[in-house]
C-alpha positions, -999 to +999 in steps of 0.1 A: +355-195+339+370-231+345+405-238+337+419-274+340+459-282+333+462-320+321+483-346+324+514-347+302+499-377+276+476-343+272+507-327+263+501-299+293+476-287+274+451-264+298+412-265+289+392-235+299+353-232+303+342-200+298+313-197+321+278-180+321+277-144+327+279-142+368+272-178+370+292-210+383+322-217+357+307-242+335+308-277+342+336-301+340+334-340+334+343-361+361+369-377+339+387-349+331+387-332+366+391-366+389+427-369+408+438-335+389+454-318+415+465-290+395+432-280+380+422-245+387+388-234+395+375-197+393+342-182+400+328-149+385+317-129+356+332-143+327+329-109+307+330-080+329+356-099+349+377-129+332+397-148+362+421-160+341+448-135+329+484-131+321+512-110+337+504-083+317+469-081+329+457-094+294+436-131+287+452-160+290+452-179+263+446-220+256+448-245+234+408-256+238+379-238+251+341-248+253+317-225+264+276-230+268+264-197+279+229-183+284+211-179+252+205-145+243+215-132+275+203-094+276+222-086+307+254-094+289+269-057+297+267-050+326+293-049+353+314-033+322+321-011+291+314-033+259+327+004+239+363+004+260+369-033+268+404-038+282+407-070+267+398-059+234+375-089+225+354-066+205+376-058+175+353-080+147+322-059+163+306-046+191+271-073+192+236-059+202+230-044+239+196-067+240+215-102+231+251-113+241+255-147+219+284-128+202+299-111+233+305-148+245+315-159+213+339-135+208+354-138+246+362-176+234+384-168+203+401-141+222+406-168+248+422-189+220+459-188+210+466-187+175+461-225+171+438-227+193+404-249+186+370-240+207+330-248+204+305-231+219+265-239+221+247-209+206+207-207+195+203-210+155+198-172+154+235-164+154+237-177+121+214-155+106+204-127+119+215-093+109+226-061+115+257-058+143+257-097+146+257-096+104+291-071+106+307-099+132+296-133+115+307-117+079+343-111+098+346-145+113+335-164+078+359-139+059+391-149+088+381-185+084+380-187+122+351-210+117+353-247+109+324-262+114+284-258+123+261-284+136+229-275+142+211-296+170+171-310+173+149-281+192+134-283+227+170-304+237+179-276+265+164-268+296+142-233+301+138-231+261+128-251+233+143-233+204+168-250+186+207-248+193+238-250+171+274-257+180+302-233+164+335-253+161+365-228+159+398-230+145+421-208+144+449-229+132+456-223+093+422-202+095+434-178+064+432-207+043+403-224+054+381-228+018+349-237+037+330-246+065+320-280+071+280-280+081+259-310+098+219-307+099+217-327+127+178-315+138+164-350+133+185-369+155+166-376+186+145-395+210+114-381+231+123-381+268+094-365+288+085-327+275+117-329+263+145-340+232+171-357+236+205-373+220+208-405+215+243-422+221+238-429+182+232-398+172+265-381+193+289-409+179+273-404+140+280-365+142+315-368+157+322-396+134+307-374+105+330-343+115+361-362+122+360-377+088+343-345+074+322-370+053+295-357+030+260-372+035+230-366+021+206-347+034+228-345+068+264-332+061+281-314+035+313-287+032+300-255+015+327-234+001+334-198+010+326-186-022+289-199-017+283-183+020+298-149+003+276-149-025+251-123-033+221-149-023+236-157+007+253-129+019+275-151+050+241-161+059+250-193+077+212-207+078+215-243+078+188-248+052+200-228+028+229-252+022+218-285+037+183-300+023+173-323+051+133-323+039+119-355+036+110-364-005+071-358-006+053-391-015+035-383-048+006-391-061+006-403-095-025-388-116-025-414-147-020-442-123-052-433-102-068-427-138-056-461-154-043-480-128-008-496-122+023-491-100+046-458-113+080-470-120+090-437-106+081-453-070+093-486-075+130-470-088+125-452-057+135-490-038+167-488-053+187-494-024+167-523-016+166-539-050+206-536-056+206-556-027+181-584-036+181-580-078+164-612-083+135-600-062+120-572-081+115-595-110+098-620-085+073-592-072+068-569-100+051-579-138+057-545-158+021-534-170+008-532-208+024-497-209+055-476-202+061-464-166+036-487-147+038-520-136+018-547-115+024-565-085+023-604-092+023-615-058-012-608-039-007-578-007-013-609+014+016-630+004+043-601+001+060-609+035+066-648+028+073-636-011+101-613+004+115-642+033+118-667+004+137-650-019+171-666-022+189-633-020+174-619+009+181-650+026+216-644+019+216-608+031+200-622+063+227-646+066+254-616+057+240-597+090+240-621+113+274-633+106+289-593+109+272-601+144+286-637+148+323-624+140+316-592+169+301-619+193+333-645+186+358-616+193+343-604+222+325-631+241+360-649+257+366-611+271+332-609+285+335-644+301+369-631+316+354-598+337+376-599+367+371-573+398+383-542+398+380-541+355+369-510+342+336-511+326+337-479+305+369-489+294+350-522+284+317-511+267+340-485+247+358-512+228+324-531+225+303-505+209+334-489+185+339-525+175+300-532+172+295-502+147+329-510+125+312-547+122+284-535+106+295-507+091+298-524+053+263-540+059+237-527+034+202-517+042+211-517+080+220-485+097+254-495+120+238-467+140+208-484+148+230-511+159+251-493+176+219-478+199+206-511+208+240-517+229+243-484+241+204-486+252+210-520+266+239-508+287+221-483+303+194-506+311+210-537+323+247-540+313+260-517+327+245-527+362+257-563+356+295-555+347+295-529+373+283-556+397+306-586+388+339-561+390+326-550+423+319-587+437+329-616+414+312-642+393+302-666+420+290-635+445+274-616+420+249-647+410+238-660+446+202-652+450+198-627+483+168-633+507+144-601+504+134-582+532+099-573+531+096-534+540+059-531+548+062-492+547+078-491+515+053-482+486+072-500+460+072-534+466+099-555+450+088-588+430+108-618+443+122-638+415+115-672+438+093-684+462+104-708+487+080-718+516+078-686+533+109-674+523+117-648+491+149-648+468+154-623+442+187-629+418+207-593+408+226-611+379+207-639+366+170-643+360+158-676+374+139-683+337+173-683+324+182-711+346+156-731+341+159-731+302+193-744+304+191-769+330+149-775+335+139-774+299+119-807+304+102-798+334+092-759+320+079-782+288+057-800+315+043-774+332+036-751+300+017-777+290-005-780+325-010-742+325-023-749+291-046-774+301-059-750+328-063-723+308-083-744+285-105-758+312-110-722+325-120-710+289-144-738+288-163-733+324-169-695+308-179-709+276-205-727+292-213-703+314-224-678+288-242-706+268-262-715+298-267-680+316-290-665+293-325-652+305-335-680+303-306-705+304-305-734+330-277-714+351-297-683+352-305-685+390-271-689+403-254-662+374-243-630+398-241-595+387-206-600+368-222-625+352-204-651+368-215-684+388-198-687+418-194-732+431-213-721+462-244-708+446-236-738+423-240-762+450-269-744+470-289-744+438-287-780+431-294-790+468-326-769+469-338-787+434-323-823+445-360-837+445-378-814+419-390-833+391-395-805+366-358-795+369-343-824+358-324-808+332-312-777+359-301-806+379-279-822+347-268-785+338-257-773+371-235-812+380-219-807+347-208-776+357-199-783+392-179-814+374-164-787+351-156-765+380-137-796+398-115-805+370-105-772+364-098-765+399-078-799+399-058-788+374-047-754+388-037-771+421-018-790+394+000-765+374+008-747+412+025-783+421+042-783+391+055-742+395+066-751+428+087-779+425+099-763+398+114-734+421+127-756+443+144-771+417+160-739+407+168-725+439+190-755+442+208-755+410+219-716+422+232-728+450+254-755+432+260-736+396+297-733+386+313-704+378+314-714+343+275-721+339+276-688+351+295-673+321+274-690+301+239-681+315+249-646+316+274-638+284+256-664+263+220-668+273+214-630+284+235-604+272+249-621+241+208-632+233+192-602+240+219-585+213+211-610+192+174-605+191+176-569+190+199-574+152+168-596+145+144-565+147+167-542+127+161-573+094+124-572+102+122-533+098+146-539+064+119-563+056+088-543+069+100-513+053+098-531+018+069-551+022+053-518+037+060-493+011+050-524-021+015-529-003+010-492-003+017-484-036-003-520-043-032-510-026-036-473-040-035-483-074-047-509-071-084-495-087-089-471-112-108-442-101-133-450-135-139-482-117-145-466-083-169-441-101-185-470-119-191-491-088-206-462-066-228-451-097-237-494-091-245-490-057-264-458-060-285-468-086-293-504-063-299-483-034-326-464-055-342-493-065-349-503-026-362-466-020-386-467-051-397-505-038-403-491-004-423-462-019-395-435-008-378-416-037-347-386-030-338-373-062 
């Protein structure tokens, strides 16, 4: 067990971990433990022998506990008597010698005072399985010592890969709790590795969810007492049983395969979308010559651009990227005035809290989702960048460092620019971002000789392959990738020079050699062109003002790459319309009578060609 006394804004409030059985005493955040000097630390076995006790040799008690102990640890007895415990823990129940979830469970609320609030991690089998652990959960439910479950995506902890729940406890005004608040919470995750994991999206929407104790759909709802004690239920706490988190099956509409046409059913199904964009269902849809079906006027083709250049979706695009406008306006001055020695955490909190309250009202877009793409940049990049500039200033933090090749290292580090002999690489500011504020001209430039290039070099392969046949005029000088390397080029020509029955070789192989030459020409070009380029660039680093730094890196790369990432939140609004209207377009799209029709067609053509080629089959 772990116990920490806080600081007095905590109002002296101590936090206990209950530990695993004979293990370490849980683990403590490095914010809550760092510079506490009076946080007390104890090692042992948290059941058969609980460290921290009062005078009279009974558990001490807190305000907050946490505990994440072993699942189903069947070990959980020894080292003491369950049937005598001196701490009387067991009162509600005695749970099963082969599985101590309760045992640990109960330890925490008899390590609670009477107004005392814990959680504990526990696999989903402690909500429903029966017998002893029946007797205990029926107890709790009945003392209204529990507030809250949230059941958590499988395969998220090490060593197992069933799926986990959290138990929230309150004891405080427990005899007239009226319910327990639930969150399904089981599809809420992202792949990492052979594992699951929580997103930072996914954390904030169930703590947001709880706080509020907001009822959502298919995710969150507050189930009465009554319900968990009735005779179908029987305090069976099974998630499912009270939360429907399935996924609406997509239907298949009989009469509309039989007659064709769009069910209305599926198209009311859009609702959310329509209220959004009224204007546009009129615009896509023609109802058909009979109740319940309709027709898409708009080909599958020309759904997307149908979609873009509706007035009202215009407007909603507008409406999103002005929630993002207003976060960028209120926050981009602050992000121009890092200073050294800020605190970044401190920082990205107000960012992302601020981020998700922008978008919050939006329709159609998940704030969430939003939310995510910050939190995901952060760990990517941000977070390195702030953490740099409070470490070494603006004007440190953006001068480009010489690299050091290591030639034993095995992963080499790309330099961002090549001078001569010399390598630069840029921590802070990508050189491309440099050159598109002050180079824009000269990046037009060589674009367009790498283009030139890579036209020339499509063209010497073109007529390669159109001359490397068999039999083609460049056959003798093709190798076995089927290329034709300028010095077989060359040799050929000379050993032909005075052949006059290869006239045409001769023509063939100059025009390529002459193909070959301005191509080359306009590599050594485009590399020219690159290089000055850099040179350029290095330069304008080692002259750029602190301000252009701002700018390049709150403007053109943080503030951008946000930008783009709201941009692919309205392409998956759009996608996911113009996605689910092609479907439904395209599967009804012919009547199965027509389908039998045309294959009876077909058949009935195909036996023709047998009978005319003196094969029959039926």
């Amino acid at each position: 067990m772990v116990a920490s006394t806080l600081p007095t804004y905590w109002n002296q409030w101590p936090l206990c971990y209950p530990a695993a059985c004979g293990g370490p005493g849980g683990v403590l955040t490095e914010e809550i433990l760092r510079s506490r000097a009076t946080a007390e630390i104890a090692k042992d076995n948290t059941l058969s022998s609980p460290q921290f006790k009062q005078a009279n040799g009974q558990l001490k008690t807190f305000d907050f506990a946490v505990a994440n102990p072993p699942f189903s640890n069947k070990a959980w007895r020894t080292g003491f008597d369950p049937d005598n415990d001196l701490f009387h823990r067991f009162e509600y129940g005695l749970p099963p010698t082969k599985n101590g979830d309760y045992a640990f469970l109960l330890h925490l609320i008899a390590s609670l005072k009477s107004t005392g609030k814990g959680a504990i991690i526990l696999p989903h089998g402690v909500l429903f399985r029966g017998n002893a652990e029946a007797d205990i959960r029926r107890q709790l439910v009945q003392r209204g010592y529990i507030k809250g479950i949230i059941g958590l995506p499988a395969n998220l902890f090490y060593g197992t890969g069933i799926p986990a729940c959290i138990l929230v406890i309150d004891k405080e005004h427990a005899q007239a709790r009226m319910g327990i608040f639930m969150i399904d919470a089981s599809k809420g995750f992202v792949k990492d590795g052979n594992k699951n994991r929580l997103r930072d999206q996914d954390i904030h929407k169930i703590v947001d969810t709880f706080n509020r104790q907001a009822e959502v759909e298919k995710y969150s709802r507050m189930v009465p007492l009554a319900e968990i004690a009735a005779p179908k239920n029987d305090f069976n706490l099974n998630l499912p049983r009270f939360i429907d988190s399935t996924d609406p099956e997509d239907l298949q509409d009989i009469e509309g395969h039989l007659k064709g046409g769009i069910p209305q059913r599926d198209l009311n199904a859009l609702e959310a979308q329509w209220k959004v964009f009224p204007s546009l269902r009129a615009e896509l849809i023609d109802p058909a010559d009979r109740p319940g079906y309709a027709q898409m006027k708009v080909p599958v083709a020309d759904l997307k651009q149908a979609v873009f250049g509706n007035a009202e979706f215009q407007a909603f695009l507008r409406k999103v990227m002005n929630a993002f406008e207003c976060w960028k306006t209120t926050h981009q001055s602050a992000l121009k005035a890092i200073k050294l020695h800020d605190r970044p955490k401190v920082l990205i909190g107000i960012l992302s809290e601020d981020l998700l309250k922008a978008f919050g009202p939006v329709p159609l877009v998940d704030a969430y989702d939003v939310y995510q793409h910050l939190m995901t940049y952060w760990a990517e990049t941000l977070q390195d960048d702030i953490y740099l500039l409070v470490a070494e200033g603006w004007k440190e933090a953006a001068k480009l460092r010489p690299m050091i090749e290591d030639k034993d290292s095995k992963t080499k580090e790309k330099p961002d620019l090549k001078i001569g002999k010399s390598k630069y690489k840029s921590d802070l500011i990508p050189p491309s971002l440099v050159v598109a504020r002050f180079f824009r001209k000269e990046q037009d430039a060589l674009e367009e000789l790498e283009a030139r290039a890579e036209a020339l070099t499509q063209d010497v392969e073109t007529f390669v392959e159109e001359n490397g046949g068999e039999d083609g005029l460049l056959s003798e000088v093709i190798n076995d990738k089927g290329k034709a390397p300028k010095a077989d080029a060359e040799k050929r020509l000379t050993e032909i020079r005075r052949d006059r029955e290869a006239a045409d070789e001769r023509k063939v192989l100059g025009d390529y050699l002459a193909l070959l030459e301005r191509e080359s020409t306009a590599w050594k070009k485009t590399s020219e062109a690159q290089k000055a380029l850099d040179e350029k660039t290095f330069t304008q680093f080692n002259k750029i003002s602190e301000e252009d730094i701002k700018t390049l890196v709150v403007d053109d790369k943080w503030l951008a790459t946000l930008a783009a990432d709201v941009q692919s939140e309205l392409h998956r609004v759009s996608q996911n319309l113009t996605g689910r209207l092609k479907q439904l377009s395209e599967r009804y799209s012919i009547p199965i009578p027509k389908l039998m029709s045309d294959v009876e067609d077909l058949s009935a053509r195909v036996d023709k060609h047998l009978v005319e080629m003196g094969f029959t089959w039926k």
